[in-house]
C-alpha positions as CSV (number, residue, x, y, z in Angstrom):
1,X,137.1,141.1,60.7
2,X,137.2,138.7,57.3
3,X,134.9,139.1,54.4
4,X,134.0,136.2,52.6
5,X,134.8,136.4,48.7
6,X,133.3,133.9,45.6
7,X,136.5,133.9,43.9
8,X,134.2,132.7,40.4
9,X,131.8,135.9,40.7
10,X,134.9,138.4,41.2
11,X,136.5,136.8,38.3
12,X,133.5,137.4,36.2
13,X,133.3,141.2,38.0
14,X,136.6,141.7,37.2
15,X,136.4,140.5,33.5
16,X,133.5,142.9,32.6
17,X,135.4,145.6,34.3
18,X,138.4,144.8,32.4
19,X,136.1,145.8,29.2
20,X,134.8,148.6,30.1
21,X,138.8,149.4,30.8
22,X,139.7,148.7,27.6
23,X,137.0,150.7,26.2
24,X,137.9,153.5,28.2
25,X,141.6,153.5,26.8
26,X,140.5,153.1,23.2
27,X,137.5,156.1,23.2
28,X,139.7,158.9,25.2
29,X,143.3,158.2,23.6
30,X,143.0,155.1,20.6
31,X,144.8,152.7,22.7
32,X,144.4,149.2,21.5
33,X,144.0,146.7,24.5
34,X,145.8,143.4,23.7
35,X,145.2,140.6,26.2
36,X,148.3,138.6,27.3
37,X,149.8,135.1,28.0
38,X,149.2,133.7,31.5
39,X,152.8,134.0,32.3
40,X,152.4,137.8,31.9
41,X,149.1,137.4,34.3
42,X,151.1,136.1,36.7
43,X,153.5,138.5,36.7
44,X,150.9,140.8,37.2
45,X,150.2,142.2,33.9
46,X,146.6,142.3,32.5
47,X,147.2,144.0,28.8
48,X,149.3,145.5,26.8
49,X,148.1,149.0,25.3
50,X,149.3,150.2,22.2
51,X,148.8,152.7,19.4
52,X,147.6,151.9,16.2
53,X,149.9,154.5,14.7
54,X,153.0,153.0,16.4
55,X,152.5,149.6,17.6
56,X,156.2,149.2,18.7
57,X,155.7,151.5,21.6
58,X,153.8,149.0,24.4
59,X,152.4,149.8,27.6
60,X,151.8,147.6,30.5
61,X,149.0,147.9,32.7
62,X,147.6,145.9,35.7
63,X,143.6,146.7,35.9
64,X,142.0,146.3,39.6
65,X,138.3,147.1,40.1
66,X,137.1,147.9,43.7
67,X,133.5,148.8,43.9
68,X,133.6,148.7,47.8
69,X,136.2,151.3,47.8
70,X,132.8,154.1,47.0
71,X,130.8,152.5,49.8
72,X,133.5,152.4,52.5
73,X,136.1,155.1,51.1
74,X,138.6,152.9,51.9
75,X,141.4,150.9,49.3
76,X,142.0,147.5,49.2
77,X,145.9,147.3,49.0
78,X,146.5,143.4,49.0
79,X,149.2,142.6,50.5
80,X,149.2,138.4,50.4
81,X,147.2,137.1,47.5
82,X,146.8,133.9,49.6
83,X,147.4,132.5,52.9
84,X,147.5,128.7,52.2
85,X,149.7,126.6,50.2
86,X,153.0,128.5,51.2
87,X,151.4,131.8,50.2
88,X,151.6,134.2,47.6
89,X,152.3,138.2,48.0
90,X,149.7,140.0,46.7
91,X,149.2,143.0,43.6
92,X,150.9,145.6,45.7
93,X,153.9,143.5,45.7
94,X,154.0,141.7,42.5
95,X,152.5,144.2,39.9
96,X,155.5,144.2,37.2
97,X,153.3,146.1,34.5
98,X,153.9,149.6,34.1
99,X,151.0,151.1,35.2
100,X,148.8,149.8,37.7
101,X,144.9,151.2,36.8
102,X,142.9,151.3,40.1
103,X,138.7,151.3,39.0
104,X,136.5,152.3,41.4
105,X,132.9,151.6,39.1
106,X,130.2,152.9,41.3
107,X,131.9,156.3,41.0
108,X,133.5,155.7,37.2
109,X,137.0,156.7,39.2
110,X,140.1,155.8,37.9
111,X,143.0,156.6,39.4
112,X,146.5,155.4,37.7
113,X,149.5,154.6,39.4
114,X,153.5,153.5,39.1
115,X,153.4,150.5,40.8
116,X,156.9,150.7,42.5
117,X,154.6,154.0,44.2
118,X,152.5,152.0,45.8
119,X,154.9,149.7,47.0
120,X,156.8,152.9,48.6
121,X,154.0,153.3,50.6
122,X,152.7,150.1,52.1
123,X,155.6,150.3,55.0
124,X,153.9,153.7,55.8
125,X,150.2,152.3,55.2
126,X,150.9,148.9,57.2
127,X,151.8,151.0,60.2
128,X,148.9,153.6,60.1
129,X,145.8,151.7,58.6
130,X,143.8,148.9,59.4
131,X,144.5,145.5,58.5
132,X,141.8,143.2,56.8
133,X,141.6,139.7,55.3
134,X,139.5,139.0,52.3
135,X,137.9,135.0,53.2
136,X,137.6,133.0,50.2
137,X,134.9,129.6,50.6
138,X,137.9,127.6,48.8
139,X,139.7,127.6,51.8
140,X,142.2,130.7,51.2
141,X,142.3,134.0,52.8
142,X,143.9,137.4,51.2
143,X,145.1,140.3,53.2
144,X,145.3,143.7,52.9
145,X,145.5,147.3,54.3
146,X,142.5,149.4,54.3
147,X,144.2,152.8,52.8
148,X,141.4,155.6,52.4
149,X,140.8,156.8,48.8
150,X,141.8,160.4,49.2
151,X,145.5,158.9,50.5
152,X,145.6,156.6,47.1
153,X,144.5,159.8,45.5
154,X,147.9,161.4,46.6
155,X,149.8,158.9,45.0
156,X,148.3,158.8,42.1
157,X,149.5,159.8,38.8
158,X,146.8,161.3,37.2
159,X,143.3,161.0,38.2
160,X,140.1,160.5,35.1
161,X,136.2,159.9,35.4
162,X,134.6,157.6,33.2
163,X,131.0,158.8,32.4
C-alpha cells in the first residue's frame, strides 16, 4: 500500500520543525543551530550545533520529523529516498551527521540516535516489519520499513519531551 506525498508541503513541514528543533537545542542546553551548505544536506547533515562558550567543538545532526509515527506507532525508516532516475538510498543509509534527531511533534517526542545504530538494525527490521513506499505526485516513490516506536525507542540514545 503507497501513500501519496506533496514533496513542497513536507518541505515546508519539515522546515518549521527544523525550528522548533533548533529552539529546543538552544532553551534546554545553549546550543547554537547553524544551518549548512547544500553539499552537507546532501550528505545528510541538517545543522551544526555548537556552544557559544566553545565554538570549536561542532556537532552534527540530521533532524527528521514524523507526525504519523503518534497516529500509527509505527517509524518511517527510509530506506530508498527515490525510485526513479537510478535511485537514491535513503536517511537510514546516508545520514553522515553525528546524531540523527528523530521528532515525533504531535507527542513533542524526540528520540536521538547514532546513526551507524540505526543502520545496524535495518537487516533485522527489513526481515521482521512491514515494507511501505511513500508515492510522491512528481513521479518518484520512497520506501521504507514500518519499525514500531517502542523498537526505535530501544535504540535510542537518550529519549526528551518537548513541552
Amino acid at each position: 500500500m503507497a501513500t501519496t506525498h506533496d514533496f513542497a508541503t513536507a518541505l515546508a513541514y519539515g522546515e518549521e520543525k527544523e525550528r522548533e528543533l533548533d529552539a529546543f537545542f538552544e532553551e534546554r542546553w545553549g546550543y547554537i543551530a547553524e544551518p549548512v551548505s547544500m553539499a552537507q544536506q546532501r550528505q545528510g547533515i541538517d545543522r551544526v550545533l555548537y556552544l557559544p562558550e566553545d565554538p570549536t567543538k561542532r556537532v552534527t545532526v540530521e533532524y527528521k520529523s514524523e507526525p504519523m509515527a503518534a497516529k500509527t506507532g509505527n517509524s518511517f525508516v527510509e530506506t530508498i529516498a527515490y525510485d526513479n532516475r537510478g535511485g537514491k538510498l535513503g536517511w537510514a543509509f546516508t545520514c553522515s551527521a553525528d546524531w540523527l534527531v528523530y521528532y515525533i511533534p504531535p507527542q513533542g517526542r524526540v528520540m536521538l540516535f547514532r546513526p551507524e545504530a540505526i543502520r545496524e538494525q535495518v537487516p533485522a527490521w527489513a526481515r521482521k516489519y512491514r515494507h511501505r513506499i511513500a508515492q510522491n505526485p512528481s513521479g518518484y516513490n520512497g520506501h521504507g520499513i514500518l519499525v514500531p516506536v517502542h523498537v526505535m525507542e530501544t535504540v535510542a540514545l537518550k529519549q526528551y519531551w518537548i513541552s
